[in-house]
C-alpha positions in Angstrom: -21.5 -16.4 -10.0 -20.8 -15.5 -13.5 -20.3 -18.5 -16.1 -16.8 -20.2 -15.9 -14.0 -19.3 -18.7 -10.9 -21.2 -19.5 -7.9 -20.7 -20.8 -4.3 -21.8 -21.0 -2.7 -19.0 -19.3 -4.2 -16.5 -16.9 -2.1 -13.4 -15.9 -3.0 -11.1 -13.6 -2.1 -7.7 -14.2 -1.8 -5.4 -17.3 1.1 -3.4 -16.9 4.3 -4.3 -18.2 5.7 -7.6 -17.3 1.8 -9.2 -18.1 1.9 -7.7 -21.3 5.2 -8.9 -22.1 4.5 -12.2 -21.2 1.1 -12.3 -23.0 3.1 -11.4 -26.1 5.3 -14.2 -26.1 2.5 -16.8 -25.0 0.1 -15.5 -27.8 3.6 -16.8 -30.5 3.4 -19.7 -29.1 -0.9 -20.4 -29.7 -2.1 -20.4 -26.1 -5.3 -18.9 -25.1 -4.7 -16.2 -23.1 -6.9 -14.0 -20.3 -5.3 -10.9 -19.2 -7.4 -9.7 -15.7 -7.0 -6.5 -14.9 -8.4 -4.6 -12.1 -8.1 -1.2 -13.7 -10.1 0.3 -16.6 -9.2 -0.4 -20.3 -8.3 3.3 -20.7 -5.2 2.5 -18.4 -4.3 -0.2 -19.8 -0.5 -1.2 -19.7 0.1 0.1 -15.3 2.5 2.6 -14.0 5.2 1.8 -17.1 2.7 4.3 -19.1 3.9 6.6 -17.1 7.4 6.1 -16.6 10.8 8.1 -17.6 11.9 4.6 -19.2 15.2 4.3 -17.7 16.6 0.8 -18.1 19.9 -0.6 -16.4 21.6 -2.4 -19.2 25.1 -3.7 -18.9 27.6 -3.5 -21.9 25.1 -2.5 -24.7 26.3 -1.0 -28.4 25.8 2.7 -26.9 27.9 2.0 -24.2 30.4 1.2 -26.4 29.8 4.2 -28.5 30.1 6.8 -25.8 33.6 5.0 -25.0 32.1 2.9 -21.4 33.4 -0.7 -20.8 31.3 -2.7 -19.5 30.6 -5.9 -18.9 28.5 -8.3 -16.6 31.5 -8.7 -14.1 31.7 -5.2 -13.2 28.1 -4.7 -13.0 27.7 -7.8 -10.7 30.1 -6.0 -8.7 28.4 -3.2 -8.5 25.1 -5.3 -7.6 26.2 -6.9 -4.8 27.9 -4.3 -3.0 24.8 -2.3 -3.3 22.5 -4.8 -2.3 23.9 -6.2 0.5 22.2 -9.5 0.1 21.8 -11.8 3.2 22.9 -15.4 3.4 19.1 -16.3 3.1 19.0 -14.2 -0.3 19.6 -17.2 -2.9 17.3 -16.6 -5.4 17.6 -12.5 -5.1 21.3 -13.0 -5.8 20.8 -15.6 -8.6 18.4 -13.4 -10.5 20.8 -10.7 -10.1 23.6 -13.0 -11.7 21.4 -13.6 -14.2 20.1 -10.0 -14.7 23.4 -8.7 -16.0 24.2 -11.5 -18.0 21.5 -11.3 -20.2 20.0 -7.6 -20.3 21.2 -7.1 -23.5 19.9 -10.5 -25.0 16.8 -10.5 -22.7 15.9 -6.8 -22.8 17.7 -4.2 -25.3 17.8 -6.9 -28.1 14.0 -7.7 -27.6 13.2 -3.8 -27.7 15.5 -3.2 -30.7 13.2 -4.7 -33.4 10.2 -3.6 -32.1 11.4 -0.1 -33.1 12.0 1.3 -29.2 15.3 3.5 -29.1 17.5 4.5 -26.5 19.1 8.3 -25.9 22.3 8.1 -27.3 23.9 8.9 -23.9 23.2 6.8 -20.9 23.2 8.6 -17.3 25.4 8.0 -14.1 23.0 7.4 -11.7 23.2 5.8 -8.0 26.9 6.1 -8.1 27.4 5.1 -4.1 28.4 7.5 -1.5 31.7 5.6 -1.5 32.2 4.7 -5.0 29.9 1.4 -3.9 26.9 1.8 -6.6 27.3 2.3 -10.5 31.2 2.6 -11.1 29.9 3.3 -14.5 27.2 4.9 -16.3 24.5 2.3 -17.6 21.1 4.2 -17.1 19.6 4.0 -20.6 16.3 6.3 -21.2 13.8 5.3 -23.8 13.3 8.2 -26.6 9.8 8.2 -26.1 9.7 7.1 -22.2 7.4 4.8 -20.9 4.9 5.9 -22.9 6.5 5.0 -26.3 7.2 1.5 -24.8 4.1 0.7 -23.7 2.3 1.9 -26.4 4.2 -0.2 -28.5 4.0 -2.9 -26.9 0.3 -2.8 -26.7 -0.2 -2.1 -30.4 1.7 -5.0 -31.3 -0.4 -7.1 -29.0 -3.6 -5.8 -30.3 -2.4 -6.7 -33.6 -1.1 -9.8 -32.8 -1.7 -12.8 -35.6 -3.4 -14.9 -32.8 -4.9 -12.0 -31.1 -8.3 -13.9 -31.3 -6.9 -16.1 -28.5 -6.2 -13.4 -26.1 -8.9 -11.9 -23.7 -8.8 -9.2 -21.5 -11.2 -8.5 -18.6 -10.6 -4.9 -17.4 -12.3 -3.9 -14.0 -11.9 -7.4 -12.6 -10.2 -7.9 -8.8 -8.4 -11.3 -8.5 -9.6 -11.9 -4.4 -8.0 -15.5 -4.4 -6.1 -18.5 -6.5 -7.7 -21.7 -7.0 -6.4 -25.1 -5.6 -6.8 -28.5 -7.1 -4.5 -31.6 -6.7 -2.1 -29.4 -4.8 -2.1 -27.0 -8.0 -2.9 -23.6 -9.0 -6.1 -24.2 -11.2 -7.8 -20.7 -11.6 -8.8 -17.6 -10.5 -11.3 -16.3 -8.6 -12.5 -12.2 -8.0 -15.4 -9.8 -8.2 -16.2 -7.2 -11.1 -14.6 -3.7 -9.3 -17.6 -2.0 -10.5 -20.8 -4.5 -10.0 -19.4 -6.4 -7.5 -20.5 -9.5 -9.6 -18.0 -12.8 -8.9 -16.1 -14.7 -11.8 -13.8 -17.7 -12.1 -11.4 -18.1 -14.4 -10.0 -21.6 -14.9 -6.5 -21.8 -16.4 -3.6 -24.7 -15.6 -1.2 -21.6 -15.4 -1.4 -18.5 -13.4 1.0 -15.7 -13.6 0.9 -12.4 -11.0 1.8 -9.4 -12.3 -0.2 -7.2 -9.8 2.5 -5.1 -8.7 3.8 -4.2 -5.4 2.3 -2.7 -2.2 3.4 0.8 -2.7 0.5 2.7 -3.5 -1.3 1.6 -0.3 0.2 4.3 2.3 -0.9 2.6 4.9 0.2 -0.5 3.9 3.8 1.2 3.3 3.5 2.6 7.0 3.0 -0.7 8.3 5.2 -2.8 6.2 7.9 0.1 7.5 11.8 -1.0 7.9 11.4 -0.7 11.5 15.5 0.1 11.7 14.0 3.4 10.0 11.9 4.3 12.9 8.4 4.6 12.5 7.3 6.4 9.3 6.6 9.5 8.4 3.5 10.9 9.1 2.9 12.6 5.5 4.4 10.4 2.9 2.9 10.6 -0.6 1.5 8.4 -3.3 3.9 7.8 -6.5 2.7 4.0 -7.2 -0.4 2.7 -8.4 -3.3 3.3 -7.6 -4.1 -0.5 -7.1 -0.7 -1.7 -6.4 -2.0 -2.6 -2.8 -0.6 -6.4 -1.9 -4.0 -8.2 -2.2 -2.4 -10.4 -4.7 0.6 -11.0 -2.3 -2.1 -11.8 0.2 -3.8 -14.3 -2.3 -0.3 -15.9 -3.1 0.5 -16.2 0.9 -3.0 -18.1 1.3 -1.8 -21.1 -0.6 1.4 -21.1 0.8 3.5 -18.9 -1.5 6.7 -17.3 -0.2 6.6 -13.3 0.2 9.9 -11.6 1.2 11.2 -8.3 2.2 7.6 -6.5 1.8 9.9 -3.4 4.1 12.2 -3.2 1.6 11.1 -0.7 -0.7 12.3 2.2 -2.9 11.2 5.7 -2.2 12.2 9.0 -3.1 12.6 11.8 -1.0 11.7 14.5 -3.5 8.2 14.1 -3.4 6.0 17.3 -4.0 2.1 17.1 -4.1 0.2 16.8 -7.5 -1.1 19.9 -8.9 -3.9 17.9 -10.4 -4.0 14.9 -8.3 -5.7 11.5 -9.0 -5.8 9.8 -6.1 -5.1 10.9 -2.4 -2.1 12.7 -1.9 -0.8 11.6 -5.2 3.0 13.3 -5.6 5.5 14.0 -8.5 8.6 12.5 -7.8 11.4 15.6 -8.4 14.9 14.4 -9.7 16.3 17.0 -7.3 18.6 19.6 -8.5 22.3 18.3 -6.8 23.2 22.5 -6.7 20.4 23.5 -3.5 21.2 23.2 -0.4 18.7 20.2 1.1 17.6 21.5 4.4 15.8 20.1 7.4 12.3 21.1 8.7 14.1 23.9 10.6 16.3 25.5 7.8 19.7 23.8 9.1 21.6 21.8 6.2 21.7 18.1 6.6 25.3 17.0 7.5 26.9 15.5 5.7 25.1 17.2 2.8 22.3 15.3 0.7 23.4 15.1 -3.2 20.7 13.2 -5.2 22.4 10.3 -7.3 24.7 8.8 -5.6 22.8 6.6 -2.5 18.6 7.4 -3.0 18.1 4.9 0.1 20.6 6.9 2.3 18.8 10.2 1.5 15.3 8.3 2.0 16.6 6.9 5.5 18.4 10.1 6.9 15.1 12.4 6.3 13.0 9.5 7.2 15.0 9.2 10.8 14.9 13.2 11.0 12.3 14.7 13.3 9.5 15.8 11.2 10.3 13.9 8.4 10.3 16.0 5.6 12.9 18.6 4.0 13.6 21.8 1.8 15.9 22.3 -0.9 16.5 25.9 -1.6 18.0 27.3 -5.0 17.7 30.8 -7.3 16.1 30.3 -10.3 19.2 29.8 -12.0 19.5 26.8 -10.6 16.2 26.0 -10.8 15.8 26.6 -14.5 19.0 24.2 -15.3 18.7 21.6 -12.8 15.0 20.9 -11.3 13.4 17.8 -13.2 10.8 15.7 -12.7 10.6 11.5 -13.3 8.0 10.5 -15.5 6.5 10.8 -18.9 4.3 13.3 -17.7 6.7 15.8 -17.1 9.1 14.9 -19.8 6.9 15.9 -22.7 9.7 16.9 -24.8 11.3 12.9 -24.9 8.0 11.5 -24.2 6.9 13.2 -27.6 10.5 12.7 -29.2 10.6 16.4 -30.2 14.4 16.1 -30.7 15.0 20.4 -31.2 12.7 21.1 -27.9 14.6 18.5 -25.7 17.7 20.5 -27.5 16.5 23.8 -26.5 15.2 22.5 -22.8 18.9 20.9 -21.8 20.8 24.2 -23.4 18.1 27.1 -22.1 16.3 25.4 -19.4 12.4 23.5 -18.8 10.5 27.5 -18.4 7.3 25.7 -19.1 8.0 22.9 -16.4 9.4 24.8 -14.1 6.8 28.1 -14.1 4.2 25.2 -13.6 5.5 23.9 -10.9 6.0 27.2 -9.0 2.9 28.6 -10.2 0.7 25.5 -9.3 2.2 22.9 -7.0 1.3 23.9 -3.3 5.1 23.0 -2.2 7.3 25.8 -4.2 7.5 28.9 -2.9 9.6 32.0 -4.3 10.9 35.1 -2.5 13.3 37.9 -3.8 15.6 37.6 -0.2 16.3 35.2 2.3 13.6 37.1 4.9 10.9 37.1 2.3 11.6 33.6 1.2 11.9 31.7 4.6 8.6 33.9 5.6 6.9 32.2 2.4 8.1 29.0 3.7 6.7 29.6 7.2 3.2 31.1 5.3 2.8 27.6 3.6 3.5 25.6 6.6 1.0 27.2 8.5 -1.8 26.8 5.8 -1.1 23.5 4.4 -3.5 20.8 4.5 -0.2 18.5 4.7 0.4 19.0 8.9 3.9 20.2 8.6 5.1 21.0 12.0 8.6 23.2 11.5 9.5 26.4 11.3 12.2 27.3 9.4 14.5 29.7 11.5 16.0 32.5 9.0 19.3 32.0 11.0 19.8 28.3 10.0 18.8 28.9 6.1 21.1 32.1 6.1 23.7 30.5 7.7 24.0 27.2 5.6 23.3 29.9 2.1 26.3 32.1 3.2 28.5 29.5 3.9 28.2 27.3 1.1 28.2 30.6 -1.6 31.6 31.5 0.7 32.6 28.0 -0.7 31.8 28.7 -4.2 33.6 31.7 -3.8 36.9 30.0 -3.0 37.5 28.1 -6.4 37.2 24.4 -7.5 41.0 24.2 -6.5 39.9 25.0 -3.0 36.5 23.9 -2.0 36.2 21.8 1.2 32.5 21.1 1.0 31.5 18.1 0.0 28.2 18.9 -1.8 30.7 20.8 -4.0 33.6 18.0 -4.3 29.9 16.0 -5.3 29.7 18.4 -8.7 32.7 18.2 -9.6 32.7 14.5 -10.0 29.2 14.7 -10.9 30.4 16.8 -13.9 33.1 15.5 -15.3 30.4 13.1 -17.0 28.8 14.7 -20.4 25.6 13.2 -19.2 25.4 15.0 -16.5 27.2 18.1 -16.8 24.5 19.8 -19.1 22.2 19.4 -16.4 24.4 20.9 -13.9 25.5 24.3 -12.8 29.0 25.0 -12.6 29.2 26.3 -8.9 25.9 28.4 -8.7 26.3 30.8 -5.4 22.9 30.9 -4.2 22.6 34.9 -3.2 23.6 35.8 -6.9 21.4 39.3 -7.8 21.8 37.8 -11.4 20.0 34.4 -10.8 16.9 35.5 -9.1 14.5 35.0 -7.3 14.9 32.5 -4.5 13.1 29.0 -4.8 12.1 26.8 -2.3 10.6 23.3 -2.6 9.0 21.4 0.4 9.9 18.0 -0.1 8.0 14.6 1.2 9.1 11.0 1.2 7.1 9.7 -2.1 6.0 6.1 -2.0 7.4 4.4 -5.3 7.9 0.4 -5.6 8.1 -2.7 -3.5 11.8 -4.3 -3.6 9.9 -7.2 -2.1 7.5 -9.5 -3.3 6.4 -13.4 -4.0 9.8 -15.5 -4.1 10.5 -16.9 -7.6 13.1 -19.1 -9.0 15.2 -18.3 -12.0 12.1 -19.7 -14.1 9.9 -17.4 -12.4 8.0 -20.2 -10.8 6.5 -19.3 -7.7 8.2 -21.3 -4.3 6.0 -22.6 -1.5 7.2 -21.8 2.5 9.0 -25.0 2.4 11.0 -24.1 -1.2 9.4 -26.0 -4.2 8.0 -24.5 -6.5 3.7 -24.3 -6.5 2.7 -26.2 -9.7 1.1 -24.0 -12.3 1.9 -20.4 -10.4 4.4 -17.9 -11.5 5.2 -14.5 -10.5 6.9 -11.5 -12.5 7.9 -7.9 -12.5 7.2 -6.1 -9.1 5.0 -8.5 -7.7 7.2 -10.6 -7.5 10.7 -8.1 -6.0 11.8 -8.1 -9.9 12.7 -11.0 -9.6 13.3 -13.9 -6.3 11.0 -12.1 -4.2 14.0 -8.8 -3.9 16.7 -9.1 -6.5 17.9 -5.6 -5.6 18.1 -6.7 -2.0 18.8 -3.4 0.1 19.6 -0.8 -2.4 18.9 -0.2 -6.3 21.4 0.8 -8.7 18.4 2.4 -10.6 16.8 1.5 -14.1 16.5 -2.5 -12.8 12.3 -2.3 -12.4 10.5 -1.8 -15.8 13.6 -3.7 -17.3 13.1 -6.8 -15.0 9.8 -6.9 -15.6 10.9 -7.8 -18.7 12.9 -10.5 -17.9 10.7 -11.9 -15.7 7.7 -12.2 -17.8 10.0 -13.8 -20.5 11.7 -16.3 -18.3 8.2 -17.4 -17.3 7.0 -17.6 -20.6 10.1 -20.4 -21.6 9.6 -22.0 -18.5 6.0 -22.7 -19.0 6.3 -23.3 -22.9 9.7 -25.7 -22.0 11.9 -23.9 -23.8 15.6 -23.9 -23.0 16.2 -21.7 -20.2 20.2 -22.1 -20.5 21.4 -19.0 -20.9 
């Protein structure tokens, strides 16, 4: 075994909420080890690679764009979308707590260290029945994840007591040490050598992540009122978010909730380039295509991305073969098909203000020509015949064991009536995917992303576009049970002296402070939060709001 270290604190993780916290500790003088089981070059998790959408609730560009908010409505909001459980306590605290102080907690802590917002938040996960966001409060960081994390890791790199932080990349955390009935240390394995260290701190904090990019992990930790999973379902988490830390925490007696609970997308494609097995890129589907079933038929009632993600997750989930189409012209395409993630995003990613400009007025071409040109799951045709033959041709050569065939009869029934629809007028439209955009764009935010009744079979908006669309593993809604000072709580309720728990690892918060659904833009915010609630707790600072 490799010589013992010690140190104050000992966080496991480097992604956001472990670099947060390691911030604040180093301001206070601790000595600090920051074990991480992924290489330096990654450093700062899956937030690198985020869009950077936050949650906030009553901020100054609210205001400016004319949005009351305030933490009453947004609790509202919360609850009704999260359906918490009379056993939920601490999930329902945390979200109390959550709106309440995101703009102290969160925007206000951002604000100085020179990370900006776009001046216009988004409507997102608006509730099928007006029961998610009754406002717009998705704020995007000019810059996305990237920006903020980079940030965020200069600063720490540069820190005045930097001298007391150490980081130990390529290091697994296998289990917690005990003393005295108290967490005491660390103990793991080099990921490379295989060599064994032991950290001894007083104070560990896990900020490991979730469970979500372990597939079959997600399979068996499946919401078993969903059915049984999917039998393609692809990677969007990281690569070593896979609950060993969870495990580790469970060992000693630590609570872990609502590891089912999870939030997925359903407009997965597959990687052009991937990095690990079946990695995907999470679409922001375009709400103008028709989403269609393996078979060609439209889902009824029809799927409109952002209003109710976990209702669009469960229904394809439940269907058959357990995958989906949306279909589209290039038109459509060109305006409406995005992709989450700084990746994708190069124009805010890079802040390149005239580009981001021209891409909302004129359309991504360089996105979307990528993605038809090299993603296995978009396929074009110049008529309904030749496209659904396409679709059919990929099916049937796809490494990704798609069983349906899409009959030209359903697609060409579901495209005809719904351009008949368009055809009618606003005034009389009795679709509801239709009665969706118009709500949808009476919001600035989101009506220069979206057509303005796009018939499908228009000779001016061709070709035809088809994407083949998986369930894409994302985040764990789940995770270790924390109290509001992110202490971690035995089986029995009290707190384990010396172990805390933030950001995904630990459900954002209480072990699933979204409960059921998300109203979006609550995970790389609460891991915020988290981390700095731990940080107060174990430096005993005033934790009264």
């Amino acid at each position: 075994m490799l010589e013992k270290s010690s140190f104050d604190v000992a966080i496991i993780g480097g992604g956001l909420a472990g670099i947060s916290a390691a911030l604040e500790l180093l301001d206070h003088g601790l000595k600090i080890a920051i074990v991480d089981r992924d290489s330096e070059q990654n450093f700062g998790g899956l937030a690198m690679e985020s869009l950077g959408g936050m949650a906030l609730v009553n901020t100054p560009i609210q205001r400016l764009n004319g949005i009351h908010d305030s933490p009453e409505i947004a609790l509202k909001d919360w609850l009704s979308f999260a359906q918490f459980s009379a056993d939920d306590t601490w999930p329902s605290k945390w979200a109390e707590l959550y709106v309440n102080r995101s703009v102290d907690d969160i925007y206000n802590w951002l604000r100085p260290k020179g990370i900006r917002f776009i001046p216009i938040p988004h409507w997102v996960e608006r509730g099928e029945s007006g029961d998610g966001n009754s406002l717009p409060r998705y704020h995007i960081i000019w810059g996305t994840g990237h920006r903020l994390m980079h940030t965020l890791i200069d600063e720490l790199r540069q820190h005045s007591q930097v001298d007391r932080l150490t980081c130990l990349f390529d290091h697994k955390v296998e289990s917690l040490v005990m003393q005295n009935d108290a967490v005491s240390g660390v103990q793991g394995r080099h990921e490379n050598t295989g060599l064994a260290f032991e950290l001894t701190a007083p104070v560990v904090l896990v900020a490991s992540g979730g469970i979500n990019g372990d597939i079959q992990r997600v399979k068996q930790e499946w919401d078993k009122s969903w059915g049984n999973p999917p039998e393609h379902i692809l990677n969007g988490a990281h690569r070593y978010a896979d609950g060993s830390v969870h495990d580790a925490v469970q060992r000693i007696d630590g609570k872990v909730t609502g590891l089912h609970q999870m939030w997925n997308y359903a407009g997965g494609i597959h990687h052009p380039e991937p990095r690990v097995p079946d990695e995907g890129l999470s679409l922001i589907p375009p709400k103008s295509a028709l989403w269609l079933d393996a078979t060609g038929q439209r889902f009824r009632p029809p799927l409109v991305t952002g209003f109710d993600t976990h209702r669009i997750c469960k229904r394809i989930a439940q269907d058959t073969y357990g995958y989906s189409w949306q279909v589209m012209n290039w038109k459509i395409a060109l305006k409406e098909v995005a992709v989450s993630g700084a990746e994708s995003n190069s124009a805010i990613r890079d802040r390149r203000l005239f580009r981001f400009a021209r891409d909302i007025l004129l359309g991504n071409h360089r996105l979307l020509e990528y993605l038809v040109n090299e993603c296995e799951d978009v396929v074009t045709g110049n008529n309904l015949e030749e496209l659904v033959s396409n679709m059919n041709q990929l099916n049937a050569t796809s490494r990704s064991r798609c069983r349906g065939v899409v009959d030209l009869a359903n697609i060409e029934k579901a495209v005809r009536h719904y351009d008949e629809q368009v055809e009618l007028g606003e005034a009389h439209h009795d679709d509801e995917q239709l009665r969706r955009i118009t709500q949808v764009r009476k919001w600035r935010g989101d009506r220069s992303r979206t057509c303005n009744f796009q018939k499908i079979l228009d000779g001016r908006a061709m070709p035809l576009v088809a994407f083949r669309e998986f369930i894409i593993s994302r985040k764990s809604m789940g995770g270790i049970q924390t109290d509001l000072e992110s202490r971690v709580l035995s089986c029995n309720g009290t707190p384990i002296p010396g172990l805390y728990a933030a950001g995904e690892a630990a459900g954002f918060g209480g072990g699933g402070i979204s409960g059921l659904k998300s109203l979006e833009g609550t995970f790389i915010s609460n891991c915020i939060l988290n981390a700095r609630m731990a940080v107060r707790s174990i430096t005993g600072q005033s934790l009264t709001p």
